[in-house]
OpenMM code with the backbone's topology and positions (N, CA, C; nanometers):
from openmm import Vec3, app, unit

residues = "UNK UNK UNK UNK UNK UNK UNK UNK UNK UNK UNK UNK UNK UNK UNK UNK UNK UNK UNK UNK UNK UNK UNK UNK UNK UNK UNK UNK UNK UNK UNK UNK UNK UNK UNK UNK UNK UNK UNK UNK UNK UNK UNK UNK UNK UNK UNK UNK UNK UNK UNK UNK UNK UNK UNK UNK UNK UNK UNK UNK UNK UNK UNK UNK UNK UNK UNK UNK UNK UNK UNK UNK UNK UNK UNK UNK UNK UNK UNK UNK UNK UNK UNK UNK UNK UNK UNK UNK UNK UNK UNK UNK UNK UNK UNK".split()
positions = [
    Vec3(-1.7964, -0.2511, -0.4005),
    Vec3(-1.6965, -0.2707, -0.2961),
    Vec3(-1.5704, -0.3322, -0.3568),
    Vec3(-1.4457, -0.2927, -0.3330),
    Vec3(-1.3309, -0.3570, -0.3837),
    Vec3(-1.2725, -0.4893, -0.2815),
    Vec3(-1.2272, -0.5290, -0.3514),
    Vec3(-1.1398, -0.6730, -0.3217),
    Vec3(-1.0623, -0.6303, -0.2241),
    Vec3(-1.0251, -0.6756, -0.1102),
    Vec3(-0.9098, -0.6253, 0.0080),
    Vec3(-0.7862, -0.6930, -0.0498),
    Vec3(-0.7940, -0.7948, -0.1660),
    Vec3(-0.6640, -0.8807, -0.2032),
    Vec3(-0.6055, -0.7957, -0.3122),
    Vec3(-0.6908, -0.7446, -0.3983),
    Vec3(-0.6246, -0.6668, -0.4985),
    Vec3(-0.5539, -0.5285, -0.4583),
    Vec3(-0.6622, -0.4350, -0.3363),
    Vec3(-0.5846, -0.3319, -0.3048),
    Vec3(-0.4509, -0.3525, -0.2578),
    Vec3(-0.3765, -0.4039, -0.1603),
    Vec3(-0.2823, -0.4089, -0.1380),
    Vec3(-0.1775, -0.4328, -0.2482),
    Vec3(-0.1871, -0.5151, -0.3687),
    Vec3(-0.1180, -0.5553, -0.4660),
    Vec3(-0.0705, -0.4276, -0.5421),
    Vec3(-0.1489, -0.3363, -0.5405),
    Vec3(-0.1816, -0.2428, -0.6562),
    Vec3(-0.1292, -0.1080, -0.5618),
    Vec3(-0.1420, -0.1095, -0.4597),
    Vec3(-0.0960, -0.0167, -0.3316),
    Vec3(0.0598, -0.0364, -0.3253),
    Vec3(0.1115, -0.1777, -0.2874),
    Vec3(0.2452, -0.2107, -0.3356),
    Vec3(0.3090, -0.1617, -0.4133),
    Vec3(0.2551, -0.1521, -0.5538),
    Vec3(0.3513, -0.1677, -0.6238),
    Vec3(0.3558, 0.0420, -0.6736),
    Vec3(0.2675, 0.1033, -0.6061),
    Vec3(0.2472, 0.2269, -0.5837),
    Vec3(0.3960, 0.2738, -0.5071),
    Vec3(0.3957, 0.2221, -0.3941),
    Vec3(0.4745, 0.2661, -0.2740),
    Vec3(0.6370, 0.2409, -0.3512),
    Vec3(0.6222, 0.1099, -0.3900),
    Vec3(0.7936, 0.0653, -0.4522),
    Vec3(0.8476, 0.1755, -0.5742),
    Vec3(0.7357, 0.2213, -0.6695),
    Vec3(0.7566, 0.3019, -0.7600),
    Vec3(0.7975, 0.4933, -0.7014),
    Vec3(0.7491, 0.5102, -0.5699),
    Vec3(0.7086, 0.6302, -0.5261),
    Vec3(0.8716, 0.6829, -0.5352),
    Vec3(0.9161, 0.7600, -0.5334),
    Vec3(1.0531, 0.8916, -0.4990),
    Vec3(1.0846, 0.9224, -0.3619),
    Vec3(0.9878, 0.8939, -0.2569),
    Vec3(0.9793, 0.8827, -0.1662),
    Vec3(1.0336, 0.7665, -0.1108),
    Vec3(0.9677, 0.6748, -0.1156),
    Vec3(1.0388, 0.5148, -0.0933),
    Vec3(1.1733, 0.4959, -0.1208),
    Vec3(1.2002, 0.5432, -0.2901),
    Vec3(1.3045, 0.4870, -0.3229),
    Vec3(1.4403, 0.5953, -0.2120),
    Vec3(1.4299, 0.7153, -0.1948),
    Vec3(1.5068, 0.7475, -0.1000),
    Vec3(1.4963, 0.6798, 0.0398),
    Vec3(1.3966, 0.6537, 0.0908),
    Vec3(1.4137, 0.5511, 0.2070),
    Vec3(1.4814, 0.4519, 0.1755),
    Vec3(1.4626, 0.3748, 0.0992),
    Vec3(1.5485, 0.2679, 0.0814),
    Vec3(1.7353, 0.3001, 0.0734),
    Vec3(1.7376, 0.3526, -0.0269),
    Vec3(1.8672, 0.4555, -0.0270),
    Vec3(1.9336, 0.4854, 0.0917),
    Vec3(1.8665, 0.5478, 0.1572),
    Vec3(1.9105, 0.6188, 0.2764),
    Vec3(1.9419, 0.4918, 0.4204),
    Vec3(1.8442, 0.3853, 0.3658),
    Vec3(1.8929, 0.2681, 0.4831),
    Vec3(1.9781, 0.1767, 0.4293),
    Vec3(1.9985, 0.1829, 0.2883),
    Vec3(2.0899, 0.1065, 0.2444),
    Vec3(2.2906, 0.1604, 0.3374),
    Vec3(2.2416, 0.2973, 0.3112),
    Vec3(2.3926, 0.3665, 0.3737),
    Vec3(2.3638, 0.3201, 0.4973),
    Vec3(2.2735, 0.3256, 0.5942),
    Vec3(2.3360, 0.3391, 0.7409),
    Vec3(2.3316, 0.2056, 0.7332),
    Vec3(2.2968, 0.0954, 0.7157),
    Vec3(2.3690, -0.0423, 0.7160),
    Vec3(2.4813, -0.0324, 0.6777),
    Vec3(2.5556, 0.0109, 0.5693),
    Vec3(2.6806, 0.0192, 0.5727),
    Vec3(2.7477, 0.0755, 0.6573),
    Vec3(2.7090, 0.1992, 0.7308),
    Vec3(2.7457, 0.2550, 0.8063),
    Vec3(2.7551, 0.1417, 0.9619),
    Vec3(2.6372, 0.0918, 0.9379),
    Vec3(2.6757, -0.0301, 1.0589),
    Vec3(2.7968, -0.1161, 1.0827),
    Vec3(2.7656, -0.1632, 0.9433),
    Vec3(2.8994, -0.2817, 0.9382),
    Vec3(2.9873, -0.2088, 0.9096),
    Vec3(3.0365, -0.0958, 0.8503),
    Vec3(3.1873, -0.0421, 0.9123),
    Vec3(3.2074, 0.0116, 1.0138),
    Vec3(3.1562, 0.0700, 1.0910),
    Vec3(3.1291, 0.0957, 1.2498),
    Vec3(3.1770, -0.0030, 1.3528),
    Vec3(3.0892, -0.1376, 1.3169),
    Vec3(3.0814, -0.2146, 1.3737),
    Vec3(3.2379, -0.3304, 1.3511),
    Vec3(3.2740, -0.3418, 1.2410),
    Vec3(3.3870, -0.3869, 1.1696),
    Vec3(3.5139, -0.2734, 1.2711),
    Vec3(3.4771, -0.1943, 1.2838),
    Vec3(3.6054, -0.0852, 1.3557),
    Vec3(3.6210, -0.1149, 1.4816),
    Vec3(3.5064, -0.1562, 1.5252),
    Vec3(3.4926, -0.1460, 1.6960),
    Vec3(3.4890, -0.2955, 1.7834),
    Vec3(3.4552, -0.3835, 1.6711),
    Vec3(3.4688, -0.5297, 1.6898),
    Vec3(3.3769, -0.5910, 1.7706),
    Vec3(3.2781, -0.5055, 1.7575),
    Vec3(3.0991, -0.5686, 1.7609),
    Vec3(3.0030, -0.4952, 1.6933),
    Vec3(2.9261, -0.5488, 1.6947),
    Vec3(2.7807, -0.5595, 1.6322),
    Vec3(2.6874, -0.3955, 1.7260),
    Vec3(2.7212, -0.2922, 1.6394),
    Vec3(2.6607, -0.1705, 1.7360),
    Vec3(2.5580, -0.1723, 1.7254),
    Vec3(2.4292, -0.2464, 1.6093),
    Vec3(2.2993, -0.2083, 1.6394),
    Vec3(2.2526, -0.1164, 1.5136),
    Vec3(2.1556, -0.1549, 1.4806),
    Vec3(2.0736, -0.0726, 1.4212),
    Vec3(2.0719, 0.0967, 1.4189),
    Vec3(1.9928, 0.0806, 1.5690),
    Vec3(1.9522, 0.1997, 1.5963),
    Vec3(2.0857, 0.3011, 1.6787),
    Vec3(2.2195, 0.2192, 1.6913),
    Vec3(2.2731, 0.3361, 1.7041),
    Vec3(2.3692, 0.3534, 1.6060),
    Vec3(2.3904, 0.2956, 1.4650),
    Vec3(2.3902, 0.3180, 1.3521),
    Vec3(2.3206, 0.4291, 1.3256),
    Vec3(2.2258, 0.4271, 1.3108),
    Vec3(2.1135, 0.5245, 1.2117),
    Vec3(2.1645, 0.6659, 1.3433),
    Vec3(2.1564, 0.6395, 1.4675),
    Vec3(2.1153, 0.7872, 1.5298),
    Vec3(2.3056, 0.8593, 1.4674),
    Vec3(2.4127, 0.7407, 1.5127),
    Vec3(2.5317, 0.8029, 1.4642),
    Vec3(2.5847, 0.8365, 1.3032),
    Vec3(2.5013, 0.7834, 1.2112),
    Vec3(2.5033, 0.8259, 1.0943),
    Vec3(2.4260, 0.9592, 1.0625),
    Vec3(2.2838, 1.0003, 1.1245),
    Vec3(2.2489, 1.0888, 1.0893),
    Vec3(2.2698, 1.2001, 1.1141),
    Vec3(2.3928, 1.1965, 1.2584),
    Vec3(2.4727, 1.3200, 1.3164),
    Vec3(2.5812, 1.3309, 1.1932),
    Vec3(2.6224, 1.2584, 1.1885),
    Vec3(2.7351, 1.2661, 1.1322),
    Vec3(2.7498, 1.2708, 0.9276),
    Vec3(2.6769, 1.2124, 0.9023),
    Vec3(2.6769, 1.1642, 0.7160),
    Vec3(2.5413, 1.2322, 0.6730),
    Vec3(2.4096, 1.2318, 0.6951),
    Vec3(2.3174, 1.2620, 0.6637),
    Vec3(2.3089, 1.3943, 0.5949),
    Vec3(2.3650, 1.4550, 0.6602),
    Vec3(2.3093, 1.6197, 0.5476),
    Vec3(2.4439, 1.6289, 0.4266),
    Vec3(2.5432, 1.5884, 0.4440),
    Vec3(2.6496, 1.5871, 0.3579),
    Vec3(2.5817, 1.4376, 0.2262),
    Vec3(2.5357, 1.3527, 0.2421),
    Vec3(2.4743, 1.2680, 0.2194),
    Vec3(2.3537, 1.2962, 0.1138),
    Vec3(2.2807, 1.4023, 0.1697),
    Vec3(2.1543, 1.4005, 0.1079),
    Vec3(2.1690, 1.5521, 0.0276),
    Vec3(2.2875, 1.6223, 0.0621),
    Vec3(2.3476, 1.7256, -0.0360),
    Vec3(2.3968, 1.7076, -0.1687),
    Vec3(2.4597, 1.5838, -0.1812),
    Vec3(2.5431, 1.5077, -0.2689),
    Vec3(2.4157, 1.4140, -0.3836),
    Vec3(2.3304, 1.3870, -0.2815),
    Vec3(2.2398, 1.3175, -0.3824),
    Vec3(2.1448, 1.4076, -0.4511),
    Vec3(2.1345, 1.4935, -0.3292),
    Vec3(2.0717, 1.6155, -0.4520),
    Vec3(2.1250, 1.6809, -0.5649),
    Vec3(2.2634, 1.6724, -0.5298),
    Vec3(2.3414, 1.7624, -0.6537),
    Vec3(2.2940, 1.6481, -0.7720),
    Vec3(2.3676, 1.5505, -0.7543),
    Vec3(2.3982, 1.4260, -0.8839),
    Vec3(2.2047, 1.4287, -0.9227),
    Vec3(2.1020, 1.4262, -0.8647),
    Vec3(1.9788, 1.4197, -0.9476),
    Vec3(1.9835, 1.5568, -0.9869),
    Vec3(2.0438, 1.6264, -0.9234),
    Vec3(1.9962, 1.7770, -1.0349),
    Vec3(2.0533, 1.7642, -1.1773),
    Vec3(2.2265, 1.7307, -1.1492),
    Vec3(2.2427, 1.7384, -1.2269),
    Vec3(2.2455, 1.5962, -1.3508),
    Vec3(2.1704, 1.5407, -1.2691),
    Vec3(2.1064, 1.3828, -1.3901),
    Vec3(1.9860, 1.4328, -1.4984),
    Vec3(1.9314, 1.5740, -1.3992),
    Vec3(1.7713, 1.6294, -1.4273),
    Vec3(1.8120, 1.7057, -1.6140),
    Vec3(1.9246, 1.7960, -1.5324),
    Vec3(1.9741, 1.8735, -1.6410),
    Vec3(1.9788, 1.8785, -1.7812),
    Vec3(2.0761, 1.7297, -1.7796),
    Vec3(2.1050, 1.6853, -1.8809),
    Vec3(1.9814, 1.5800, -1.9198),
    Vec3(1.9164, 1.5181, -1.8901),
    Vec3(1.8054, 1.4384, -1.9268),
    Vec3(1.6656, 1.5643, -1.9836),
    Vec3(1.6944, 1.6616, -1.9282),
    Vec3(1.5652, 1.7554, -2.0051),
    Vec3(1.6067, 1.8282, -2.1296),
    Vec3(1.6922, 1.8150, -2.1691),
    Vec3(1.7423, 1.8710, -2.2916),
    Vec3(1.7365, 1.6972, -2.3850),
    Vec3(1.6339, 1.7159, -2.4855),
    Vec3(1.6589, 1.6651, -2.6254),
    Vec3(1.8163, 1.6173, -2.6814),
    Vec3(1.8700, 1.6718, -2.6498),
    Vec3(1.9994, 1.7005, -2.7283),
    Vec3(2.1424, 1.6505, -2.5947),
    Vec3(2.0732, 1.6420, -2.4983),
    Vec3(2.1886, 1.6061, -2.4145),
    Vec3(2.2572, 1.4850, -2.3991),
    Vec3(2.1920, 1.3855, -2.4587),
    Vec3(2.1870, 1.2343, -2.5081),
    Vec3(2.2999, 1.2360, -2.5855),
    Vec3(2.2699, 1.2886, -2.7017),
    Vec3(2.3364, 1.3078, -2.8508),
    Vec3(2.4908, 1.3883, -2.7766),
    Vec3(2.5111, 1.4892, -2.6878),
    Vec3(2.6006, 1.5810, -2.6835),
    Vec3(2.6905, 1.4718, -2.6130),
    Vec3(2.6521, 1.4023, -2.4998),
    Vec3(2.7188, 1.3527, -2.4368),
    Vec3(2.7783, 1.1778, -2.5086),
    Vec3(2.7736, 1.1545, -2.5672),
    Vec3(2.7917, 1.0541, -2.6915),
    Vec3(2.8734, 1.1346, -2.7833),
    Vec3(2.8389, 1.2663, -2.8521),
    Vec3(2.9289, 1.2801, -2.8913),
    Vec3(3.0549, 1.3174, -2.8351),
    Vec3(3.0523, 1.3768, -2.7409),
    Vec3(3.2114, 1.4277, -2.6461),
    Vec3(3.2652, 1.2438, -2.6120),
    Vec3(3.1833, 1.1501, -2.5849),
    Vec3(3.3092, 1.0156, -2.5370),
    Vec3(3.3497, 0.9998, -2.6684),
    Vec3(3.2900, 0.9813, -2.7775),
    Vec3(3.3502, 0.9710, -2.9071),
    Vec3(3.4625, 1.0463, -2.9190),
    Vec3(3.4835, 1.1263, -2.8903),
    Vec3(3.6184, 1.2640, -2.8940),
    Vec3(3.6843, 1.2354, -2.8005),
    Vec3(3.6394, 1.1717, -2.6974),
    Vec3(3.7522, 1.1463, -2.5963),
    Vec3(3.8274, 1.0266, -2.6137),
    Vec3(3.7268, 0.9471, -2.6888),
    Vec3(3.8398, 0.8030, -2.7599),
    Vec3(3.9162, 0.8494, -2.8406),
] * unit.nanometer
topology = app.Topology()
chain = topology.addChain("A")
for resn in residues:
    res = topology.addResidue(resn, chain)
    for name in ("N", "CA", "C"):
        topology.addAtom(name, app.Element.getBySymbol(name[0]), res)
């Protein structure tokens, strides 16, 4: 039988590592911002939840288009051996 103290520890630190998570987090990091400039415009405190429902009309797919591009193209260049080296050498040339 396992420990109920250890699973959770080890479950934790599962969930924080996951690709999944880390876009949740991501994704609530913006609509808080989206709060407080919302809320900063309108000269109260709009709320959470009508943050998130007016961000996801509005920012969400433009949002999660943009983050897909930049990991593709983070993917790109990180699977090539040589893309390290290429891109080091071009700032060298650009100094």
């Amino acid at each position: 039988m396992t420990h109920p103290a250890q699973e959770p520890s080890t479950s934790r630190e599962f969930v924080k590592q996951s690709s999944l998570y880390q876009e949740f987090l991501a994704e609530r990091e913006e609509i808080l911002k989206h709060k407080w400039l919302e809320s900063e415009r309108l000269g109260y405190d709009i709320g959470f939840e009508r943050a998130l429902l007016d961000w996801i009309r509005k920012h969400r797919e433009s949002w999660r288009a943009a983050r897909r591009q930049h990991h593709a193209s983070h993917q790109s260049h990180s699977s090539s051996p040589f893309a390290s080296h290429a891109a080091e050498t071009a700032d060298k040339k650009a100094q």
